[in-house]
N, C-alpha and C positions, 0 to 999 in steps of 0.2 A: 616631478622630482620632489622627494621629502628633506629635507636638509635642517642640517642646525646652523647653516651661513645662513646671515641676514643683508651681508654686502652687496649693493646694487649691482657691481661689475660681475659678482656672479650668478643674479637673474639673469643680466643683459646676456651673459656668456652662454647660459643655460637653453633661453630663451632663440639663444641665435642660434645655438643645434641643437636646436627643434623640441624642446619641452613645449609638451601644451599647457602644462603645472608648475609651477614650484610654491612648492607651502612648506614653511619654517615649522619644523617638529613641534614646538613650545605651543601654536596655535589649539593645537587640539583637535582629537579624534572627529567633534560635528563640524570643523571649518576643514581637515581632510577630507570628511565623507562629501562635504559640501563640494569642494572643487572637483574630485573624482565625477562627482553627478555634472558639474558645469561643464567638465575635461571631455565629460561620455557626450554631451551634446552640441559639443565643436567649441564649445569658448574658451580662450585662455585666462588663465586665473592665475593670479600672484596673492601669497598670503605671508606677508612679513610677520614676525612677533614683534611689539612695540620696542620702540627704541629708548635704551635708556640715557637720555640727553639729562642731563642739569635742569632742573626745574626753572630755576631765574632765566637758563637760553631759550626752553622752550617754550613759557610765557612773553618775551621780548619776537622769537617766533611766532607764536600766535597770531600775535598781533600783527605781524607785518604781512602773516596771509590771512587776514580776517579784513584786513584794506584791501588788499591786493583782491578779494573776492567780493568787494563790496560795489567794483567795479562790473560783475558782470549781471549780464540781464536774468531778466524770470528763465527764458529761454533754454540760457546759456547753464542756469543751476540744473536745468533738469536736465542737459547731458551731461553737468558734471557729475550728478546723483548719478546717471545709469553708467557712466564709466566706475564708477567705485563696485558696480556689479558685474561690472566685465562685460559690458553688452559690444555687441561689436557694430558697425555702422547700420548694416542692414536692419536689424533687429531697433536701433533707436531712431530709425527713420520709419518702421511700422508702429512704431508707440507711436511716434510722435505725429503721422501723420503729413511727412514731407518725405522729401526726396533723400539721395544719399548723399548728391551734391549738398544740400541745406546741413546736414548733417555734419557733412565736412566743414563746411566754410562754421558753424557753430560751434563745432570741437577747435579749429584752428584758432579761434576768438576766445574760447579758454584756456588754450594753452601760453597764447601772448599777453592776456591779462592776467593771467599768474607767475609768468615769466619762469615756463619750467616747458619741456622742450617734448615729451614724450606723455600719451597718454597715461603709462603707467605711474610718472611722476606726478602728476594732474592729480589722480584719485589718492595718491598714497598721501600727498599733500592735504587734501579733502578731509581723508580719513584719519588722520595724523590731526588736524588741527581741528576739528569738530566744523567745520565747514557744510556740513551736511549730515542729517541723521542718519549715523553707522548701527545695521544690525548686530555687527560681529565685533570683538574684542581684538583683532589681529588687524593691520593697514593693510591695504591690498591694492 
């Protein structure tokens, strides 16, 4: 789905009938052709355009998920890296060389030490507050 909405309730809506995409128009042609390519090989891909929040909230932000990430292991950053790429269990359980079990229970452990509820919330979080090195200009 290409969209100029950036509102979460309408990924979530999107996503619940059955978009395997949604990328915010603003992102740009190489982060469209980019998800198209991810979309063609089964993964679902979310590409928000930045948000424009107050500078003072989103520095006081920052912060409170740059602690909130300070809490998780080596481990823990590298599924939160490969969620910011869309990987899906199977796939960060072959990187990584464990189970899908291990996988889950390590995603479950990032998403309670950042206190946000949904995979897709995890990375957009990540990718929003520099939590991890982002290739692309768009949160996802």
């Amino acid at each position: 789905m290409l969209t100029a909405d950036g509102d979460a309730r309408g990924v979530r809506g999107a996503l619940a009938a059955g978009a395997a995409g949604y990328v915010n128009k603003m992102c740009g042609l190489s982060n469209l052709l980019d998800a198209l390519t991810a979309v063609a090989a089964g993964e679902t891909v979310v590409a928000l355009a930045a948000s424009r929040v107050p500078a003072q909230q989103q520095r006081g932000d920052a912060l409170d998920a740059r602690r909130l990430a300070s809490y998780l292991t080596a481990r823990e950053r590298e599924c939160l890296g490969m969620l910011t790429e869309g990987a899906q269990t199977a796939t960060m359980a072959k990187s990584l060389g464990v189970s899908p079990a291990t996988v889950r229970t390590h995603v479950q452990a990032v998403l309670t030490k950042l206190g946000v509820h949904s995979r897709l919330e995890a990375a957009s979080l990540a990718l929003r507050h520099d939590l991890i090195a982002a290739p692309q200009r768009c949160v996802k």
